[in-house]
C-alpha positions as CSV (number, residue, x, y, z in Angstrom):
1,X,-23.8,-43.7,-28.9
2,X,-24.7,-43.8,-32.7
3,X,-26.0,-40.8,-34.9
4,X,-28.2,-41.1,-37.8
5,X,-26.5,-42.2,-40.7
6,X,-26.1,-40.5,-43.9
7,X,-29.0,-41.2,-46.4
8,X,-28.0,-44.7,-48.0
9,X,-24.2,-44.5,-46.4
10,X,-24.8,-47.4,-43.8
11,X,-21.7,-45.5,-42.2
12,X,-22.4,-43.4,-38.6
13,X,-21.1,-39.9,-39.5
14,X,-22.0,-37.0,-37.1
15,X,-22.2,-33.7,-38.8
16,X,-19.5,-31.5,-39.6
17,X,-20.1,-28.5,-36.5
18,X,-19.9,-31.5,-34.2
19,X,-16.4,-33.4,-33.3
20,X,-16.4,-37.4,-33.6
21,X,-16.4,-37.7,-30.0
22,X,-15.9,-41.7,-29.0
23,X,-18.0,-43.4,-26.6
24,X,-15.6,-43.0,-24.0
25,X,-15.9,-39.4,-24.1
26,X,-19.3,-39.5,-24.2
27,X,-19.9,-41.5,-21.3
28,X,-17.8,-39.1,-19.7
29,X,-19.8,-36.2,-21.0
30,X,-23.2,-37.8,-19.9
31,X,-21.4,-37.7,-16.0
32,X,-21.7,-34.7,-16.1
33,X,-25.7,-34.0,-15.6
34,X,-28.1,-33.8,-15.2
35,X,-28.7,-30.9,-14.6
36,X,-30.5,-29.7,-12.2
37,X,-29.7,-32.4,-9.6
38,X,-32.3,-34.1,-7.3
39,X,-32.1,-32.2,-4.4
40,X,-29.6,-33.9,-1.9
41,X,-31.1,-34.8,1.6
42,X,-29.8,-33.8,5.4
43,X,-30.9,-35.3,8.3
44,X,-28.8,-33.6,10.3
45,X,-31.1,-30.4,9.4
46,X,-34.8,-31.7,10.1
47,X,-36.4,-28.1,8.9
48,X,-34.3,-28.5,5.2
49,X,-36.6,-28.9,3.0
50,X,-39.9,-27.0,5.0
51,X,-40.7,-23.9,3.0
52,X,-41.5,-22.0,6.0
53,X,-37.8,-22.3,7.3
54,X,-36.5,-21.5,4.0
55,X,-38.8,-18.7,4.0
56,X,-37.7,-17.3,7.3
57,X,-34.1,-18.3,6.4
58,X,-34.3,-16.0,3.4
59,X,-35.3,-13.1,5.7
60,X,-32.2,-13.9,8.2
61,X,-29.8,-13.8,5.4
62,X,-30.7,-10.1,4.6
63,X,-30.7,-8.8,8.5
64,X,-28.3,-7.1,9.8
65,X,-29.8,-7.5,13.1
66,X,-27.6,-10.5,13.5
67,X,-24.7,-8.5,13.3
68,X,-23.5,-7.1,16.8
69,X,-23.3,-3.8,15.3
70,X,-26.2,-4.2,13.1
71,X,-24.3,-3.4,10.1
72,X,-23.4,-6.3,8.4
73,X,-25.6,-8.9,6.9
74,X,-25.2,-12.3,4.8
75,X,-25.6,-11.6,2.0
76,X,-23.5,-8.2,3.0
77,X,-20.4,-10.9,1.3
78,X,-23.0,-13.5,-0.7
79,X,-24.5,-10.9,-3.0
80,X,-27.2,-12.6,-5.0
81,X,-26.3,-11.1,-8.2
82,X,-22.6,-11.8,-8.4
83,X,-23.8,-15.3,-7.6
84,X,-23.5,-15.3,-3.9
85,X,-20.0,-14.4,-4.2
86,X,-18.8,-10.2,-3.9
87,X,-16.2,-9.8,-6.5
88,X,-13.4,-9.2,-4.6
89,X,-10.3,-10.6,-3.7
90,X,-10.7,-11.7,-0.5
91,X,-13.6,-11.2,1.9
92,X,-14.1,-7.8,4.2
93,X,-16.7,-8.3,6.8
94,X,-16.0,-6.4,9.9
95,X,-11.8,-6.5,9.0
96,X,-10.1,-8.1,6.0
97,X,-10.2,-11.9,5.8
98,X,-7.7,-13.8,4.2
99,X,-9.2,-16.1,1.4
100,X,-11.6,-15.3,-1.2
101,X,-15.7,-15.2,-0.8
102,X,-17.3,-18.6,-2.3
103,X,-20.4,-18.5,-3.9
104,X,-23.4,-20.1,-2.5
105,X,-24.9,-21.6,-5.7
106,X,-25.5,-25.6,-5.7
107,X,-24.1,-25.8,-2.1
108,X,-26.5,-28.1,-0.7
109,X,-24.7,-30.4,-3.1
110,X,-21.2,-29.7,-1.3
111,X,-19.9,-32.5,1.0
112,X,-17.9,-30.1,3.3
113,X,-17.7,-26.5,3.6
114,X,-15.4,-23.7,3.7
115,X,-12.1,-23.6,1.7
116,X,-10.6,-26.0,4.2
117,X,-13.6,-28.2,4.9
118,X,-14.1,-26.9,8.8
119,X,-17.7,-27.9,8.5
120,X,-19.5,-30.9,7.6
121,X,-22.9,-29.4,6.6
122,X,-24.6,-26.0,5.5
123,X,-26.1,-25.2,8.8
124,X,-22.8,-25.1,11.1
125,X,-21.0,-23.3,8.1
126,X,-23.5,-20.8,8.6
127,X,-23.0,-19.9,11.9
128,X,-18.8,-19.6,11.7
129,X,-19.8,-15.9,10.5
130,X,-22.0,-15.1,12.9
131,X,-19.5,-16.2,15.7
132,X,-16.7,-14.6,14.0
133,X,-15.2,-12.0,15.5
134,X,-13.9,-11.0,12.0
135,X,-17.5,-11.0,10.8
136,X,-20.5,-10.7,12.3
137,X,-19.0,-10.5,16.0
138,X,-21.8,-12.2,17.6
139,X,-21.6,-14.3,20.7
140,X,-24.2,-17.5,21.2
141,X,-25.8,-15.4,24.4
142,X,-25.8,-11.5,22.8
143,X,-27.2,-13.3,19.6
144,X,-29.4,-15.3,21.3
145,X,-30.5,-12.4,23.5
146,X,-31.2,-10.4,20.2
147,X,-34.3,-13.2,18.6
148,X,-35.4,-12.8,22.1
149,X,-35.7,-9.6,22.4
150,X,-36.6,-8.6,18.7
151,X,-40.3,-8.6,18.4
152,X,-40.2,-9.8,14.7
153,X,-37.5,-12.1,15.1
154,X,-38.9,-13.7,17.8
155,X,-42.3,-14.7,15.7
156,X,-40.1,-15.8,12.8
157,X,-38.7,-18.2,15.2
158,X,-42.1,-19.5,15.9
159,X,-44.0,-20.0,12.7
160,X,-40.2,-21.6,10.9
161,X,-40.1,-24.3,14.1
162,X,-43.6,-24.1,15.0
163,X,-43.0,-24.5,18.5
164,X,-42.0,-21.7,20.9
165,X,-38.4,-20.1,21.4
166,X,-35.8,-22.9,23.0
167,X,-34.7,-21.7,26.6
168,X,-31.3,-22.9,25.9
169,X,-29.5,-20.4,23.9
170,X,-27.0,-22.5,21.9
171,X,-30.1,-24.7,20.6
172,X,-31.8,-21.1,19.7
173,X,-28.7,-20.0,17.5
174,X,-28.4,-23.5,16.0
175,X,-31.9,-23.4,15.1
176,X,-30.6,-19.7,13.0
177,X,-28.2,-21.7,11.2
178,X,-30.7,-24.7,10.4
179,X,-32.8,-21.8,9.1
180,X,-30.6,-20.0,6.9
181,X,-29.1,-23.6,5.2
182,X,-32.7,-24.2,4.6
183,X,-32.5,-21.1,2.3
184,X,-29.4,-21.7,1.0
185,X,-30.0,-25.2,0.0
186,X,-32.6,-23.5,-2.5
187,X,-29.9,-21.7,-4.7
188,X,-29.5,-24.2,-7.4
189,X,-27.7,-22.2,-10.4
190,X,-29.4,-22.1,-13.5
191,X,-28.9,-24.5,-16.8
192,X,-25.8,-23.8,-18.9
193,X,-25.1,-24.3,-22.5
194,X,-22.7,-27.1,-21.2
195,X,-26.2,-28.7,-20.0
196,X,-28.2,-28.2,-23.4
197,X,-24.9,-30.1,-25.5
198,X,-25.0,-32.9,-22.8
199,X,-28.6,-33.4,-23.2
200,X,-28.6,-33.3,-26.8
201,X,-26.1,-35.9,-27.2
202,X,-27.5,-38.3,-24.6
203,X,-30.7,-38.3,-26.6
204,X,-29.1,-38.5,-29.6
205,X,-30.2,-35.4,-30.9
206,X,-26.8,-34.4,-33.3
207,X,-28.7,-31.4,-34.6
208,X,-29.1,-29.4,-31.7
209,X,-25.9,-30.6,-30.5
210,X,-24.4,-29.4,-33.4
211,X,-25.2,-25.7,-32.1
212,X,-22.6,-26.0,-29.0
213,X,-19.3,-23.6,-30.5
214,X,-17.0,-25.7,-31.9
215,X,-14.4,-24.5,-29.8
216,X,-16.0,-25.1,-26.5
217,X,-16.4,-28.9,-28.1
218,X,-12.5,-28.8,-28.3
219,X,-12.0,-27.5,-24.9
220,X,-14.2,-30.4,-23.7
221,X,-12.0,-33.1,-25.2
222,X,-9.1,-31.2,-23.5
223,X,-10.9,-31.1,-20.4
224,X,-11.8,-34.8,-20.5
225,X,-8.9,-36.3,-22.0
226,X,-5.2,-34.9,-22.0
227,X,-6.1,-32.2,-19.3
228,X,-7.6,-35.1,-17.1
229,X,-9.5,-32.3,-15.0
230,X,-12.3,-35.0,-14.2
231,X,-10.4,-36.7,-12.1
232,X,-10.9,-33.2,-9.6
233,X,-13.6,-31.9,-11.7
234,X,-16.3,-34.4,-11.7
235,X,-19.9,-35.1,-12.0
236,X,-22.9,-33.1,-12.3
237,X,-21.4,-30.3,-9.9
238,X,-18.1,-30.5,-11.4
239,X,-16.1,-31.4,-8.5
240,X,-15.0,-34.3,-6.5
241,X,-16.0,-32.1,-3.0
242,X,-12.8,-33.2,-2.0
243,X,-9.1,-30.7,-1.5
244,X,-6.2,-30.2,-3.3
245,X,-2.8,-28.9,-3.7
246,X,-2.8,-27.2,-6.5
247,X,0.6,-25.0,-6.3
248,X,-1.0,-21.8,-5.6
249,X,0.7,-19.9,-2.5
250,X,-0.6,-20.4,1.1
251,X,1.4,-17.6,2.8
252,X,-0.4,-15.0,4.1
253,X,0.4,-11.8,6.1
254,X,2.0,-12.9,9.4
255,X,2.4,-16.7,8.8
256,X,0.8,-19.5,6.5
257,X,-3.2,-20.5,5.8
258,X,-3.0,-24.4,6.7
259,X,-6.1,-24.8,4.5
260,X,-7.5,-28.3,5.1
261,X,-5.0,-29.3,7.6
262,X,-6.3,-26.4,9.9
263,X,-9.7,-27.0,8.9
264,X,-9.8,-30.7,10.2
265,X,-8.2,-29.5,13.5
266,X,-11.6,-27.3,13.5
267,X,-14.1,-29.9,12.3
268,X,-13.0,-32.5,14.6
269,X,-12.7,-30.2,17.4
270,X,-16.3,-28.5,16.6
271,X,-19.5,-29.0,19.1
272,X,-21.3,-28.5,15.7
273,X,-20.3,-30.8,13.9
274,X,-22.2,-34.0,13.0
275,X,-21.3,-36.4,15.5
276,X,-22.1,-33.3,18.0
277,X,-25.8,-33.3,20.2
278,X,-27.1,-30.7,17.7
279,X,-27.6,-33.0,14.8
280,X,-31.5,-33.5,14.3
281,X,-31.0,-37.4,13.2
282,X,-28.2,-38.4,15.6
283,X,-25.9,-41.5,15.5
284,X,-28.8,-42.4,12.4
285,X,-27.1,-39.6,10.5
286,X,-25.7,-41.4,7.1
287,X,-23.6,-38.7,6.3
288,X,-21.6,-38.5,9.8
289,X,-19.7,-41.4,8.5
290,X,-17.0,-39.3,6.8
291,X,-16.8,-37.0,9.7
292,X,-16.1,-39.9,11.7
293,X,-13.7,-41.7,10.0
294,X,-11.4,-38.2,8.5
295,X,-7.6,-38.4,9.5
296,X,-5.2,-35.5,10.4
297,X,-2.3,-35.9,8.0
298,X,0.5,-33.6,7.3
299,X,-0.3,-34.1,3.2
300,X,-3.5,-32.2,4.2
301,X,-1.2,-29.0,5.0
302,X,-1.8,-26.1,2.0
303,X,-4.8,-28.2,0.7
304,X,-7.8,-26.2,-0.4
305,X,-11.1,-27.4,-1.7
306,X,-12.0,-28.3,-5.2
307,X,-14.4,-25.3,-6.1
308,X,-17.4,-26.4,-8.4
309,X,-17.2,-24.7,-12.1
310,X,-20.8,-24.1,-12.5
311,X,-21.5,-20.4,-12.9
312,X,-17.8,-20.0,-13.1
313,X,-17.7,-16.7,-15.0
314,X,-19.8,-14.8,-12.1
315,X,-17.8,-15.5,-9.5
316,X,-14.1,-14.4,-10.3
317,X,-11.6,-13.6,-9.1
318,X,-10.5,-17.3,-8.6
319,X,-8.7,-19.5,-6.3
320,X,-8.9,-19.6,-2.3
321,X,-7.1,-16.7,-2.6
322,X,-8.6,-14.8,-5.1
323,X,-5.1,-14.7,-6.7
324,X,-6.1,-15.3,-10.4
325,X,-8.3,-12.4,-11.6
326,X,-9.5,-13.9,-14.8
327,X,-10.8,-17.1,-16.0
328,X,-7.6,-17.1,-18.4
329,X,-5.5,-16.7,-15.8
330,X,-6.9,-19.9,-14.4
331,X,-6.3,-21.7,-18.0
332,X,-2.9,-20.1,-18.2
333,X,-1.4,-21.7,-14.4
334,X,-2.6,-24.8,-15.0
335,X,-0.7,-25.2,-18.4
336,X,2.4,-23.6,-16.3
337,X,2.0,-25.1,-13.3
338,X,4.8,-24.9,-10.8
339,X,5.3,-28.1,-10.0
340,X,8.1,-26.8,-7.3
341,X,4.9,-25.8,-5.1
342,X,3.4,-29.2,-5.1
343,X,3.6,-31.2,-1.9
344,X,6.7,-33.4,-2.4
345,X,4.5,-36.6,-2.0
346,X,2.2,-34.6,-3.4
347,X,-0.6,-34.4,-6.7
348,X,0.8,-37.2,-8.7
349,X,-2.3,-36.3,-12.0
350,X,-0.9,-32.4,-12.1
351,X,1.4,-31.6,-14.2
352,X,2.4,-28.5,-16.9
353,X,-0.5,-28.6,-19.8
354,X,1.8,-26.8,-22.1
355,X,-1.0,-25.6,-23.7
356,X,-0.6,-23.8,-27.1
357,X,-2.9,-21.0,-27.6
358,X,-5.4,-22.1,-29.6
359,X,-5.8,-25.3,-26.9
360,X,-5.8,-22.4,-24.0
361,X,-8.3,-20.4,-26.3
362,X,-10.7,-23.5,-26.4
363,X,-10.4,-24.6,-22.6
364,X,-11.3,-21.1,-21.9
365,X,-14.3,-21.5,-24.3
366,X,-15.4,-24.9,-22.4
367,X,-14.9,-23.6,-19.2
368,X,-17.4,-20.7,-20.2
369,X,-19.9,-22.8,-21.1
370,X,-20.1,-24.0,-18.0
371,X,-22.2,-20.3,-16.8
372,X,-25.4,-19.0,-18.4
């Protein structure tokens, strides 16, 4: 990508509050948006995109009438403005959980779901709390029982599906879930500064490009080039949707958290997943094909999802454990990393950044770019 030259110079310069970047790193930049995405289709979820689902789903998601004791709610954990996240450590529901709340922003775009990936679309991650005994402490009868009998939730049912209230009661609490990832699949984050800079520079634009801190331009190389966080990091959403080892600590009180290795035992074993009878499209289903053809392995033990970036500064504290507090803290382990945690056949691209502290000071800077 060429800038406008300097008046008679015949030489491409770009000015001096924006870094030479080469057309490698550019193209690597542009990867990174648009922003926001198209929205990403799900058969498996035939009332997705219907506004009346997503309405009624965005009435569920505030109800504690869900909850078997009526107390808990949703968004009781996904509070809307700490970006769907709570802020603390790890997640409290009905007793203390063990791994930290994600945030709900851009998750439509999420290929699996859950730290360890125990569910292969929006709508059966959204009923694990419900069933939970942890969380909402529902079972599929008492809960379906409750629509039933609830006056108001009953006609919610009706004018989401448009069709009267399914006799079978698993199909009735599906349906809740279908709802509420209908409402989910709305929350797309809002444009960052990261998203302006991109833009500029893909149309050329070096003047308004030229506004994005210096510092955060530094961080970016870092992050594209010697850091080589793209190769987790990636596109648009800023991760790879896949899982990772990543050398933070998987012990917890009374044992070890498996992460994805646990979470595949689930998936697979899971009468909601998408190979199950509830999917809405079937064996048609494009997206079953990873569900179908995932393998158990023992590399999968400790590994936890890449997390998207967007919105990162809303949603600390950080890690599936919530064991980093700040976004520092984040720079700072990766540039220490203890490679003595990694699996032994483990993340061959991670190693110690030995960041100095200006470098740390600009990859913090990047990486706050990346939240409005």
């Amino acid at each position: 990508m060429a800038f406008a030259a300097g008046s008679g110079s015949g030489v491409t310069k770009p000015p001096e509050a924006l870094l030479d970047f080469t057309p490698a790193e550019l193209a690597q930049i542009a990867a990174h948006g648009p922003w926001p995405p198209e929205p990403r289709p799900d058969a498996s979820n035939r009332v997705l995109n219907q506004t009346r689902a997503q309405a009624w789903g965005a009435s569920l998601f505030f109800d504690v009438r869900l909850s078997a004791g009526q107390q808990l709610a949703c968004a009781s954990c996904h509070q809307p403005h700490r970006a769907f996240q709570d802020g603390l450590t790890t997640a409290v529901g009905r007793t203390a959980g063990q791994r930290n709340t994600p945030g709900l922003l851009d998750v439509a775009q999420w290929r699996w779901l859950g730290w360890d990936g125990a569910h292969d679309s929006l709508w059966s991650a959204s009923l694990t709390p419900l069933l939970s005994d942890g969380e909402m402490q529902q079972t599929v009868p008492a809960l379906a029982q409750r629509v039933r009998s609830t006056p108001e939730l009953a006609a919610g049912y009706r004018e989401a599906f448009q069709k009267a209230l399914p006799v079978d009661d698993a199909t009735l609490v599906v349906d809740l879930g279908k709802a509420l990832a209908a409402y989910q699949a709305s929350l797309v984050s809002e444009r960052t500064p990261f998203d302006d800079f991109r833009d500029a520079l893909s149309r050329g634009d070096a003047a308004s490009a030229a506004s994005y801190p210096l510092a955060a331009q530094r961080g970016l190389r870092l992050f594209l080039g010697e850091g080589r966080c793209t190769v987790c990091h990636a596109g648009p959403s800023f991760t790879n949707g896949e899982f990772g080892d990543v050398g933070i600590p998987f012990f917890v009180p009374g044992g070890v958290d498996a992460g994805r290795y646990k979470g595949l035992e689930k998936l697979l074993a899971s009468p909601y997943n998408r190979l199950g009878g509830f999917n809405d499209a079937g064996v048609q289903d494009p997206r079953a094909v990873s569900t179908r053809h995932v393998t158990l392995q023992p590399r999968h033990f400790g590994e936890f999802r890449v997390p998207s970036l967007r919105q990162l500064t809303h949603t600390a504290p950080y890690m599936h454990n919530g064991s980093l507090a700040r976004l520092d803290d984040v720079v700072m382990h990766y540039s220490e990393l203890p490679v003595e945690r990694l699996h032994t056949d483990g993340e061959r691209i991670l190693r110690p950044l030995e960041l100095s502290d200006q470098q740390a000071a600009d990859l913090t800077a990047y990486l706050r770019s990346l939240s409005r």
